[in-house]
C-alpha positions in Angstrom: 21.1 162.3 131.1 21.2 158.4 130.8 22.8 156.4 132.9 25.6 154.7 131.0 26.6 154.3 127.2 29.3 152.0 125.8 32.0 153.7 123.8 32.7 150.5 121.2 36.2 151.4 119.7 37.4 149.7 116.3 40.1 152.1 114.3 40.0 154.6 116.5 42.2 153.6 118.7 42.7 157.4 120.4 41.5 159.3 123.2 42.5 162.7 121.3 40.0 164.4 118.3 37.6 161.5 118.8 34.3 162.5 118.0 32.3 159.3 119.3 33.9 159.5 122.5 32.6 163.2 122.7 29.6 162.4 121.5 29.4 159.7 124.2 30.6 162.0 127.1 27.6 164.3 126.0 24.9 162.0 126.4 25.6 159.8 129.5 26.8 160.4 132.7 28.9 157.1 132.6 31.1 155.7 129.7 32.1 152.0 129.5 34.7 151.8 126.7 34.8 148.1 124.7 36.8 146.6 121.9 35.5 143.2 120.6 38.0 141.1 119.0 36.7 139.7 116.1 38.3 136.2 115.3 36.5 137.0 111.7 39.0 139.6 111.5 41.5 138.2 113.5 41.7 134.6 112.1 40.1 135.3 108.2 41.2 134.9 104.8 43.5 138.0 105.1 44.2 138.3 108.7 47.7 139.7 109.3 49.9 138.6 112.1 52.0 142.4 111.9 48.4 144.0 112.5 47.2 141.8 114.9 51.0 142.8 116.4 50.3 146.6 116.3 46.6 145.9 117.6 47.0 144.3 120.7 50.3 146.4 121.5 48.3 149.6 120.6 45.2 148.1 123.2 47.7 147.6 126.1 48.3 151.4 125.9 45.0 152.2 125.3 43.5 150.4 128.5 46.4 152.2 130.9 45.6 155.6 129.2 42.0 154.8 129.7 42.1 153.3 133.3 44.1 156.2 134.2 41.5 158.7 133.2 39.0 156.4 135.4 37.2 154.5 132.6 38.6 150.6 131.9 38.6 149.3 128.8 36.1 146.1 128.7 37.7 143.3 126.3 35.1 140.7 124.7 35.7 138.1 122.2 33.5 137.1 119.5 31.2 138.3 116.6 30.3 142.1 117.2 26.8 141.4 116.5 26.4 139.7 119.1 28.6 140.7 121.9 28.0 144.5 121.7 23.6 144.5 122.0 24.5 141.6 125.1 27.0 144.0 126.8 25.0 147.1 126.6 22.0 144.3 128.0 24.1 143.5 130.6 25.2 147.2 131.5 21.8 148.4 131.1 23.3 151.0 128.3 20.6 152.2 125.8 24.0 154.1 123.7 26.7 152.8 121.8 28.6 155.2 120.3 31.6 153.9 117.5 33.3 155.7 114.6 31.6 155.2 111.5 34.3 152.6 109.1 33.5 152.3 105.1 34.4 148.9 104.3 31.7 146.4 103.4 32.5 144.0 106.5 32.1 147.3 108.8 29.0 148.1 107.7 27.3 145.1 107.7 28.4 144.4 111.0 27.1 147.7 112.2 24.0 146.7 110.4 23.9 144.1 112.3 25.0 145.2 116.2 22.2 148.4 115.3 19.4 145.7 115.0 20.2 143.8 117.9 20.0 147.1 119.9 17.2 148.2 118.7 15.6 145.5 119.5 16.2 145.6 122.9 15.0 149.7 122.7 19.1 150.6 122.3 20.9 152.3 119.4 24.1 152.7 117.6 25.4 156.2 117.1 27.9 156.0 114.2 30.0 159.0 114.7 32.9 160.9 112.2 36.6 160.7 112.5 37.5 158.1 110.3 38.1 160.3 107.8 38.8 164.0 106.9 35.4 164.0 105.1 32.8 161.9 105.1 31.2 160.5 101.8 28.1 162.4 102.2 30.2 165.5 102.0 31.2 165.3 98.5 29.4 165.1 95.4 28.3 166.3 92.0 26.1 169.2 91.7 22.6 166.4 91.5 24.3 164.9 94.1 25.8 162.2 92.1 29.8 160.9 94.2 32.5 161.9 92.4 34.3 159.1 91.2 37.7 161.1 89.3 40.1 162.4 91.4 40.8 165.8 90.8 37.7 167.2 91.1 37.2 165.3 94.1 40.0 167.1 95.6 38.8 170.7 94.7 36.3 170.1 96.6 37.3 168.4 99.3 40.1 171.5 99.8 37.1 173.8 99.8 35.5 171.8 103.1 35.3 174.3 106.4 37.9 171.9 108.5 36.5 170.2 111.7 38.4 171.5 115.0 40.4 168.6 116.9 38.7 167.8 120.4 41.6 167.3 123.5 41.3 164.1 125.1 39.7 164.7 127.8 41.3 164.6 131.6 38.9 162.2 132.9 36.1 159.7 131.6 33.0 159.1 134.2 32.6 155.5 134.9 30.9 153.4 137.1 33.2 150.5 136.8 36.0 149.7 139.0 39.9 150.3 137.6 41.0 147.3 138.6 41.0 144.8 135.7 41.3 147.3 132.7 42.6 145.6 130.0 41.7 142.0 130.7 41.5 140.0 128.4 44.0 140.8 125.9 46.5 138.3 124.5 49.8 138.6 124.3 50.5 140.5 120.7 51.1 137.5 118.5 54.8 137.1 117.0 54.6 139.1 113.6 55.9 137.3 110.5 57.6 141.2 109.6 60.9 141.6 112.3 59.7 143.6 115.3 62.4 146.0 115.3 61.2 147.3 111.5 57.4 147.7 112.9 56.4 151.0 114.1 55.8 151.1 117.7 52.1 150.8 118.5 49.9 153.4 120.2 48.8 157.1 120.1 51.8 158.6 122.1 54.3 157.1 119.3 51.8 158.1 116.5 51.6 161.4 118.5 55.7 161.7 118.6 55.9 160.7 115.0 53.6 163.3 113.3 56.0 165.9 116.1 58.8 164.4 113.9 57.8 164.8 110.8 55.8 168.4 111.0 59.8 169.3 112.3 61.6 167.1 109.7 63.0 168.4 106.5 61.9 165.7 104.3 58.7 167.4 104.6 59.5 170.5 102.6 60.7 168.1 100.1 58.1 166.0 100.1 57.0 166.9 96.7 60.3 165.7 95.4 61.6 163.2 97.8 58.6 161.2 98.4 59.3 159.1 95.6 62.7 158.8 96.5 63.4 155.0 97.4 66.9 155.7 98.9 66.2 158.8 101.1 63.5 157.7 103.4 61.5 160.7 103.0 57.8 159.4 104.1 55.8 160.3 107.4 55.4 156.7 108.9 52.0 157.6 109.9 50.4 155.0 107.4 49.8 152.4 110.1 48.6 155.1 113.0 46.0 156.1 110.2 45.6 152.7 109.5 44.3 152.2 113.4 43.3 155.5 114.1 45.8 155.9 116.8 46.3 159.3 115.0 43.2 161.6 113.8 43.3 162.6 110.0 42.3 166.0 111.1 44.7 166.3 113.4 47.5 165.3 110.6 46.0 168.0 107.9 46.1 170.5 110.4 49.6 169.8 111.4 51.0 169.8 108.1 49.3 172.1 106.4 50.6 175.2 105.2 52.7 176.8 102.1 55.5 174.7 100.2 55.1 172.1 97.0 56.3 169.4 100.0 53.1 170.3 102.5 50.6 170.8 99.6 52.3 167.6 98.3 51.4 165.7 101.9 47.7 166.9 101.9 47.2 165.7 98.3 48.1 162.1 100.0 45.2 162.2 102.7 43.0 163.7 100.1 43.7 160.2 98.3 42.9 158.1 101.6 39.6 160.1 101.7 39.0 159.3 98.2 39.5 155.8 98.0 37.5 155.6 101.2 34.9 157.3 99.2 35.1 155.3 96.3 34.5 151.8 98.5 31.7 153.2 100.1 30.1 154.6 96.6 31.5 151.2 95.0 31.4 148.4 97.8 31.6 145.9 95.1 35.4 146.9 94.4 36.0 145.1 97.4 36.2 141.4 95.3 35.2 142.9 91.9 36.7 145.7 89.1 35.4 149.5 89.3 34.3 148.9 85.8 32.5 145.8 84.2 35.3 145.9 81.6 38.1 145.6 84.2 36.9 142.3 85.2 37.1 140.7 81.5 41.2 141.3 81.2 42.7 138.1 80.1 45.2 137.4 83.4 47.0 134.6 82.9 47.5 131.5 85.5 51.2 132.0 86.1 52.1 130.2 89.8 55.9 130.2 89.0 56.0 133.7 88.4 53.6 134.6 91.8 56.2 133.0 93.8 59.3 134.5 92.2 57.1 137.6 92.8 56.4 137.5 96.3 59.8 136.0 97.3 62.1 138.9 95.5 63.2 136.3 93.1 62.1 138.2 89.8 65.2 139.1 88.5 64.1 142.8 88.1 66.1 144.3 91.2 63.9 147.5 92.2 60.8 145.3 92.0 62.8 142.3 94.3 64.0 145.0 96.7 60.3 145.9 97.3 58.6 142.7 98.2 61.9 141.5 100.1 61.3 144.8 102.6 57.1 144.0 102.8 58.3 140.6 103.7 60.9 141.9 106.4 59.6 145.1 107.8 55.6 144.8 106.6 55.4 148.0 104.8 57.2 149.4 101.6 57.2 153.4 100.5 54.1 153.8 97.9 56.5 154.3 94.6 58.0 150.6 95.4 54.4 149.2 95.3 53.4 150.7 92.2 56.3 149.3 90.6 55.3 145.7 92.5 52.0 145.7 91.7 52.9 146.9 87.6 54.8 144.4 87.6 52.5 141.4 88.6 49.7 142.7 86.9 51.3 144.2 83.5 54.6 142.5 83.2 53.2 138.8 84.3 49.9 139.8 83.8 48.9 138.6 86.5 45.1 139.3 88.5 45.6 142.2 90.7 43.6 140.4 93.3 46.4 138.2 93.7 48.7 140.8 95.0 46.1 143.0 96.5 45.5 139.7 98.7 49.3 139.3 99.4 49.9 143.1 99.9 47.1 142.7 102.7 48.4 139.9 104.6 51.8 141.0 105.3 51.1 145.1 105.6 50.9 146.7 109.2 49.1 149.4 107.4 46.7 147.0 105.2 43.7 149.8 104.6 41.0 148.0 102.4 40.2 150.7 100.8 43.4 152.6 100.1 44.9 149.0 99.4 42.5 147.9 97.0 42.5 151.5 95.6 46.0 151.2 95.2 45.7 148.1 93.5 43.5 149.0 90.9 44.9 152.1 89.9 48.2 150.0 89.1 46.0 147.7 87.3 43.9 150.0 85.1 40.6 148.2 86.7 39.6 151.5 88.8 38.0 154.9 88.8 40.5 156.5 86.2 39.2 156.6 82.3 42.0 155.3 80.4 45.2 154.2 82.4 45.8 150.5 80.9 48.9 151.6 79.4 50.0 152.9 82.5 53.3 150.4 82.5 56.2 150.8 85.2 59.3 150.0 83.6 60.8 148.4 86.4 64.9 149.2 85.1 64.1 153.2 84.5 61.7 153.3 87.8 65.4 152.0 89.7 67.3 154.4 88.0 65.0 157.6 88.7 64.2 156.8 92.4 67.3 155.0 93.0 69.7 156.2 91.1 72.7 155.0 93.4 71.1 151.7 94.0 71.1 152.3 97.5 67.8 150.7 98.2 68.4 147.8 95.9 71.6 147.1 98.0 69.8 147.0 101.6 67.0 144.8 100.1 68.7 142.7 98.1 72.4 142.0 99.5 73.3 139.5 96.6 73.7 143.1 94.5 75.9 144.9 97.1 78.6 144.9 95.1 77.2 145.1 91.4 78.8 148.1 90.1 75.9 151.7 89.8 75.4 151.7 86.3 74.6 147.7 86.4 72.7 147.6 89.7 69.2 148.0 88.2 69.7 145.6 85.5 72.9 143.3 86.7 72.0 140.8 83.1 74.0 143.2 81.4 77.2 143.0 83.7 79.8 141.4 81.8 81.2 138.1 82.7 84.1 139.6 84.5 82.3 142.1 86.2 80.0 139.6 87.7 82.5 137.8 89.0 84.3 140.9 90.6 81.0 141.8 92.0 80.9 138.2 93.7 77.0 137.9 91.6 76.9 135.6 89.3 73.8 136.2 87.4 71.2 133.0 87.0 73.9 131.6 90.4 73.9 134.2 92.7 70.7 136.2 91.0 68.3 135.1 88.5 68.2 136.7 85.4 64.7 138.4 84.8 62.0 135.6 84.5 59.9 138.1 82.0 61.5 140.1 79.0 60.0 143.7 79.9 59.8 144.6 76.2 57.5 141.7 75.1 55.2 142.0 78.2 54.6 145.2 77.7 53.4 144.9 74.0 51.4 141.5 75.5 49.6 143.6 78.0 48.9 146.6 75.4 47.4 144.1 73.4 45.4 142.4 75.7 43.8 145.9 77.4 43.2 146.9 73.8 41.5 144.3 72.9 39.0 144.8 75.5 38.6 148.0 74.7 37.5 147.3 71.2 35.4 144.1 72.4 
């Protein structure tokens, strides 16, 4: 057995169900665990301060469970490609073992960290666990991916499920305790407020999934997810996210009989399948599924972005959305579809624009499921026909908020605008506005787009692509 291997970790930030660190414990008779921070990552276009947050809190914990089981967690900084093949140099480590990741940065880094091994005789073992199933997994009879979802998840359902690994009791290691850890920074002041964030690290990921296998809301998942005012979501996105939680260990937790369980494992059957999708596709990442995605006519409209991204639409449901990404860093998935309808179909606006924003300020930014997200909403993706997919953004607050309970947290100016008014407070009367103590175009703007026109706009401008 050789002597030592590095375990690189990048999201899988675990010690339970983690294949790569089996794999690792297989093959060497001494495991050096490393995460390299990447200040491409770190400091790029869409770095995220409530990531960065969650990272480094969720690396403290990981270097005290790791120490404890007698293998520190080495801490480098720079570009992976670089760092990793001159660490395993320095250790004298032929093995690295990592989790594979889809995205096209992660695998042209691997690219990258594999040649500098192997030219030194070394090589990079990129295991599962990422994922529930891996792209390879599922295809077309000629072996073809399959690109529409349903299908997709007939046979992903039909998949013999991997068993979870325990984390193991102790990790061989020839390097001393002391130090484990070092090299962190202090987690970075998020712009989202701290007390809204989910607490980093695999025991609160752990605790959470507990909660929510035990919690009612999931029986009624089917029904309450949507629900804007009930709070009926896991809050495992960002522990997916990071991989402080394994996806396998998740569907086996959860599932079971009930519309609200089958409900739940339909929503990691999507994170698999837009994982799928950008490994299939890598050109989604900057670019349209389709050719004809990228020839919509989106308009230049910087007045309307920042009324957007502020809450200052006018359109209360869509305002109560991007005022909680901007305060806690996250939002339920119902409020961004009706966010993202609304820049892309009501303003008609690029969907890159908001798939950019969306990335910066989520804990649980996901490339894939973000951008898949994105271009669902947009009619640019994987399904056949959905351009006239459009959110109205008055009925969406009345079905999923029919009390206006979430419109009042978000968006206190309403707190007093009267039910049947809440999701459109335009058509208060005079005296009922000033009742309320809101004062629309004073105290709330009146809606910047009429919903009506837009929507015949956007129709028009889809179908006129699809006739081109």
């Amino acid at each position: 057995m050789p002597g030592v291997a590095l375990l690189w970790y990048r999201r899988d930030l675990r010690l339970h169900d983690h294949p790569a660190l089996q794999a690792a414990l297989g093959s060497a008779a001494s495991i050096v665990p490393v995460f390299v921070l990447d200040p491409r990552l770190l400091d790029g276009r869409r770095a995220s301060a409530n990531r960065a947050w969650f990272l480094i809190g969720t690396l403290r914990e990981l270097a005290d469970d790791l120490a404890a089981r007698g293998a520190p967690l080495i801490v480098r900084h720079g570009d992976p490609r670089v760092v990793i093949p001159g660490l395993a140099a320095e250790l004298g480590a032929r093995d690295v073992f990592a989790t594979r990741d889809v995205s096209p940065f992660a695998r042209a880094r691997d690219r990258g960290v594999a040649e500098g091994l192997a030219a030194a005789g070394g090589r990079l073992h990129l295991c599962h666990g990422l994922l529930v199933a891996e792209p390879e997994q599922i295809h077309t009879a000629d072996g073809r991916p399959v690109t529409v979802f349903t299908p997709f998840a007939r046979r992903w359902a039909a998949l013999p499920p991997r068993v979870p690994a325990s984390a193991p009791t102790r990790i061989p290691s020839a390097l001393p305790r002391s130090g484990a850890g070092d090299g962190l920074p202090q987690p970075p002041a998020p712009t989202a407020e701290p007390a809204l964030l989910p607490r980093p690290g695999e025991q609160a990921a752990r605790e959470r999934l507990a909660a929510w296998v035990a919690s009612p809301a999931l029986e009624a998942y089917a029904d309450g997810r949507d629900r804007l005012d009930l709070g009926g979501t896991s809050g495992l996105s960002a522990s997916l996210k990071f991989g402080t939680i394994s996806p396998v260990e998740v569907l086996r937790a959860v599932a079971g009989p009930g519309d609200g369980r089958r409900a739940f494992v339909a929503e990691l059957c999507w994170r698999d399948f837009y994982a799928h999708v950008l490994w299939h596709a890598p050109h989604v990442v900057r670019a349209a599924y389709r050719p004809l995605g990228d020839a919509v006519p989106w308009i230049d409209d910087p007045a309307g972005v920042a009324a957007w991204r502020t809450g200052r639409t006018g359109y209360p449901v869509v305002d109560a959305a991007m005022r909680q990404l901007t305060a806690a860093g996250w939002v339920p998935n119902r409020a961004r579809m009706i966010a993202a309808s609304f820049l892309t179909k009501d303003l008609l606006v690029d969907w890159r624009t908001g798939e950019d924003h969306f990335m910066r300020l989520l804990v649980d930014g996901d490339v894939a499921a973000n951008n898949g997200g994105w271009q669902w909403v947009a009619g640019t993706g994987t399904d056949a026909a959905p351009y006239f997919r459009i959110f109205n953004p008055v009925s969406q607050g009345r079905r999923f908020d029919p009390d206006g309970t979430y419109v009042r947290r978000w968006v206190p100016e309403l707190a007093r605008v009267p039910r049947e008014h809440v999701h459109a407070p335009w058509t208060m009367p005079r005296d009922v506005q000033e009742a309320a103590g809101c004062l629309v175009g004073r105290d709330y703007p009146g809606p910047i787009v009429d919903h009506a026109a837009a929507r015949q706009r956007v129709l028009a401008a889809y179908a006129g692509l699809r006739r081109a």
